[in-house]
C-alpha positions as CSV (number, residue, x, y, z in Angstrom):
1,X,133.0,-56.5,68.5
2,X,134.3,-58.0,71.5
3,X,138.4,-57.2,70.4
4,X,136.8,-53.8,70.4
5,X,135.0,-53.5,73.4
6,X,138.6,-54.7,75.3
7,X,140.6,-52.6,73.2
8,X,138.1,-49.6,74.2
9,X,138.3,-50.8,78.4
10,X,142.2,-50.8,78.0
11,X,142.5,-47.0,76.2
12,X,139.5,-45.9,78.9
13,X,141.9,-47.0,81.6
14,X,145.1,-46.2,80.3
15,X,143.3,-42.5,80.0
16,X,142.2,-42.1,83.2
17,X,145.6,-43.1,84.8
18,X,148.2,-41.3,82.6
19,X,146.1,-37.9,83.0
20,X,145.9,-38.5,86.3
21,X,149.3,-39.4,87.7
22,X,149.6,-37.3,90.5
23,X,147.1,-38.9,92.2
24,X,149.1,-41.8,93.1
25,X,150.4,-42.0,96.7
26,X,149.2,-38.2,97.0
27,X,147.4,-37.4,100.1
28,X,147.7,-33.8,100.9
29,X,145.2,-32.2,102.8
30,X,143.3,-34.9,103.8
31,X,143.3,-36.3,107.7
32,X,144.9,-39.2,108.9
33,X,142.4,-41.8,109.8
34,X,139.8,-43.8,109.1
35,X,138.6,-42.0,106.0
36,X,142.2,-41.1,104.9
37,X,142.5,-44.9,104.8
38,X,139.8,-46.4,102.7
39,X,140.7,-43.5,100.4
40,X,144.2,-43.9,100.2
41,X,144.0,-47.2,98.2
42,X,141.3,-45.4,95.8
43,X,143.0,-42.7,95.0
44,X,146.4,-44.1,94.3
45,X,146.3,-45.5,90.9
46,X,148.8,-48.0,90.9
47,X,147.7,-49.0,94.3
48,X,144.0,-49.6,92.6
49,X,144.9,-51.6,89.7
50,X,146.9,-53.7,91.1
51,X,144.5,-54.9,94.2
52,X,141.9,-55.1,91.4
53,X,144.6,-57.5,89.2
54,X,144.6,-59.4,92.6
55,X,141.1,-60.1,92.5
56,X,140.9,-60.6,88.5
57,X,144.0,-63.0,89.0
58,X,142.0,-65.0,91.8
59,X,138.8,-65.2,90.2
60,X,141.1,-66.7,86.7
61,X,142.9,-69.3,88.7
62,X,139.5,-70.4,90.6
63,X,139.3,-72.5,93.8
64,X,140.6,-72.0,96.3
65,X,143.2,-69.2,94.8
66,X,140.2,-66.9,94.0
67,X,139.6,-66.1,97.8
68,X,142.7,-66.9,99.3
69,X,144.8,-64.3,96.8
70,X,142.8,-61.8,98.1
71,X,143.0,-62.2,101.9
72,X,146.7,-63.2,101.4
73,X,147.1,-59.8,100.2
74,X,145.8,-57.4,102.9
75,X,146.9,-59.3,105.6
76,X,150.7,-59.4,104.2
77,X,149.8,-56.0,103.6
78,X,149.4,-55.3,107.0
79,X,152.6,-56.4,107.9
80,X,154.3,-54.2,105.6
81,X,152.6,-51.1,106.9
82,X,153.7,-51.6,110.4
83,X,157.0,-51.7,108.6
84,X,156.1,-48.8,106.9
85,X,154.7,-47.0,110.1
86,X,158.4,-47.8,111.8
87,X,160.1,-46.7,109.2
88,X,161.6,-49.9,108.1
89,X,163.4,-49.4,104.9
90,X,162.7,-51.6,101.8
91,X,165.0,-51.1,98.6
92,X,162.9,-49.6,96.3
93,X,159.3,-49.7,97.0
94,X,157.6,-47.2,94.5
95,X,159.7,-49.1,91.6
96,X,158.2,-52.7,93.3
97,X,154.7,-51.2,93.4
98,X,154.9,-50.1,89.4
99,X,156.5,-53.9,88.7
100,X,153.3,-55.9,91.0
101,X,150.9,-53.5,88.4
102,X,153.1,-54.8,85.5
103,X,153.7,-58.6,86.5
104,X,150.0,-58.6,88.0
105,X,149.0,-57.4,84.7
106,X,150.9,-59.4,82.6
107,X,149.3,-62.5,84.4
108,X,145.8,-61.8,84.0
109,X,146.7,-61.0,80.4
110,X,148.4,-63.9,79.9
111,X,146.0,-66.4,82.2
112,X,148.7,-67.3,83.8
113,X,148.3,-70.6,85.6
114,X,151.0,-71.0,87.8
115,X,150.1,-73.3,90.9
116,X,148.4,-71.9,93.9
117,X,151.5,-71.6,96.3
118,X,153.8,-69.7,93.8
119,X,151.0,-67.7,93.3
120,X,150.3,-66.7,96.8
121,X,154.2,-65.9,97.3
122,X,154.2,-63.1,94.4
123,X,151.1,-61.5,95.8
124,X,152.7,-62.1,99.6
125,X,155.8,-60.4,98.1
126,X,154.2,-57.5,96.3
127,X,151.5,-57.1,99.6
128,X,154.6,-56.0,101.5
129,X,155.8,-52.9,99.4
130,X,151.8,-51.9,99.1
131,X,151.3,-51.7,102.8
132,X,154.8,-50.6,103.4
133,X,154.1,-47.4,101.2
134,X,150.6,-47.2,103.0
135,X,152.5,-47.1,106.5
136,X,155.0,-44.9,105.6
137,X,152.7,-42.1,104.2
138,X,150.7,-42.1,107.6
139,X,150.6,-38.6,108.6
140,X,152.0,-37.6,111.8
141,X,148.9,-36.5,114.1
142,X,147.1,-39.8,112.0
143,X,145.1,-42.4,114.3
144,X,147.5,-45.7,113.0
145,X,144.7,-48.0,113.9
146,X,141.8,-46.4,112.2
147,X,143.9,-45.7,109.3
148,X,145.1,-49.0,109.3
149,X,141.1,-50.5,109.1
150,X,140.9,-48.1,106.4
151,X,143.3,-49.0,104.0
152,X,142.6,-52.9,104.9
153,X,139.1,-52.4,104.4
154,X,139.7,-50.7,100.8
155,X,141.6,-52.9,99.4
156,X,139.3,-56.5,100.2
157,X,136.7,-54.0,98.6
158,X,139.2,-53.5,95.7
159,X,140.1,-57.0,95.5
160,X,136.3,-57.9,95.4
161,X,136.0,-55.5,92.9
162,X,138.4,-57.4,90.5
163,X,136.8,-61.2,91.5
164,X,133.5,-59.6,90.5
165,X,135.4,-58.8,87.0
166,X,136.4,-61.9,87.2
167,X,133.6,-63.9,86.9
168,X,133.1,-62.6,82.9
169,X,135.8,-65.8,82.4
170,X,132.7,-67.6,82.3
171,X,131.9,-66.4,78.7
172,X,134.4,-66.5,75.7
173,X,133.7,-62.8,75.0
174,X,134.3,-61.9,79.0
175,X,137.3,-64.1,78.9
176,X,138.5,-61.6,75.9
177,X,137.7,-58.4,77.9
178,X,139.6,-59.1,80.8
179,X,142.8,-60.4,79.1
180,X,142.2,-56.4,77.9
181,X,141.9,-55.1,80.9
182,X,145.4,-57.2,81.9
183,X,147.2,-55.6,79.8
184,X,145.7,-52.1,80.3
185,X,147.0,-52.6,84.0
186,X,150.5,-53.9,82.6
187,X,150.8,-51.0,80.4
188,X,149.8,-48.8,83.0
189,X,152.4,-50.2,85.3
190,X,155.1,-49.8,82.9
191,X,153.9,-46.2,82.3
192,X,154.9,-45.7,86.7
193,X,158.0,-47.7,86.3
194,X,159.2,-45.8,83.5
195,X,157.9,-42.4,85.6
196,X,160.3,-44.0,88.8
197,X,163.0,-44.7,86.6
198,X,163.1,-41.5,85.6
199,X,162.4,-42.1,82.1
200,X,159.1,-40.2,81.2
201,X,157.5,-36.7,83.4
């Protein structure tokens, strides 16, 4: 029952994002801004599942990782927006944001314990080429500091999100669903890697 119930959360999600896949990084028609920042997160579905892996990952590897993960992450994130705002090139960020989905994914699949330092780094590194894609899709006439609030906002809710799915490790049959869900978000990942490669439409 349970194998099923995670089988059935990783074909719901792989779903949702591979008949949606325009929606990632798309923001046309909507103003730069508060508003355009707590959405941009949502509606980007790489960006989504992997802030949510974030949170899932935390909430696996317990104290402290399971709140410093997530405030590593938006505040690294930060950083690369202002990079992203000036324009600061980084070798190949859409391919880096399809790899954090796969790697994050792969971890929470896997329950990766890896200790809390090494873990911070690889959400440190992948935080950069998030916010970096954030900053760089700022529209023109956009206000950079509510827009900024926005997207940093989003993604703690995001990542709070994922330590509230967390917290089904406490049962055997949660444990089960979420090593699902992991690999739901690695699959979905590979799906935008093999889209930036080129491979697939």
């Amino acid at each position: 029952m349970n194998l099923h119930i995670s089988r059935a959360l990783t074909t719901a999600i792989a779903a949702i994002a591979l008949t949606q896949p325009a929606l990632a990084h798309e923001q046309a028609g909507v103003a730069g801004g508060l508003a355009s920042g707590l959405l941009h997160p949502v509606t980007g579905i790489d960006h989504l599942i992997a802030m949510v892996a974030v949170g899932i990952w935390g909430a696996q590897l317990g104290a402290p990782a399971i709140w410093i993960l997530p405030i590593t992450f938006p505040l690294v994130m930060a950083v690369g927006g202002v990079l992203g705002v000036l324009h600061v090139p980084l070798p190949m960020p859409e391919l880096m944001i399809a790899i954090s989905a796969v790697i994050l994914g792969v971890a929470v699949a896997a329950r990766l314990r890896l200790p809390f330092a090494a873990a911070a780094a690889i959400v440190a590194i992948f935080a950069i080429f998030h916010g970096h894609a954030h900053g760089a899709e700022l529209p023109r006439a956009a206000n950079a500091l509510a827009y900024g609030v926005g997207f940093v906002t989003a993604t703690g809710l995001l990542h709070l999100c994922g330590i509230m799915i967390g917290t089904l490790t406490r049962w055997p049959a949660g444990e089960r669903i979420i090593q699902g869900l992991g690999a739901g978000i690695a699959g979905i990942g590979c799906y935008f890697l093999a889209q930036g490669l080129g491979a697939v439409a």
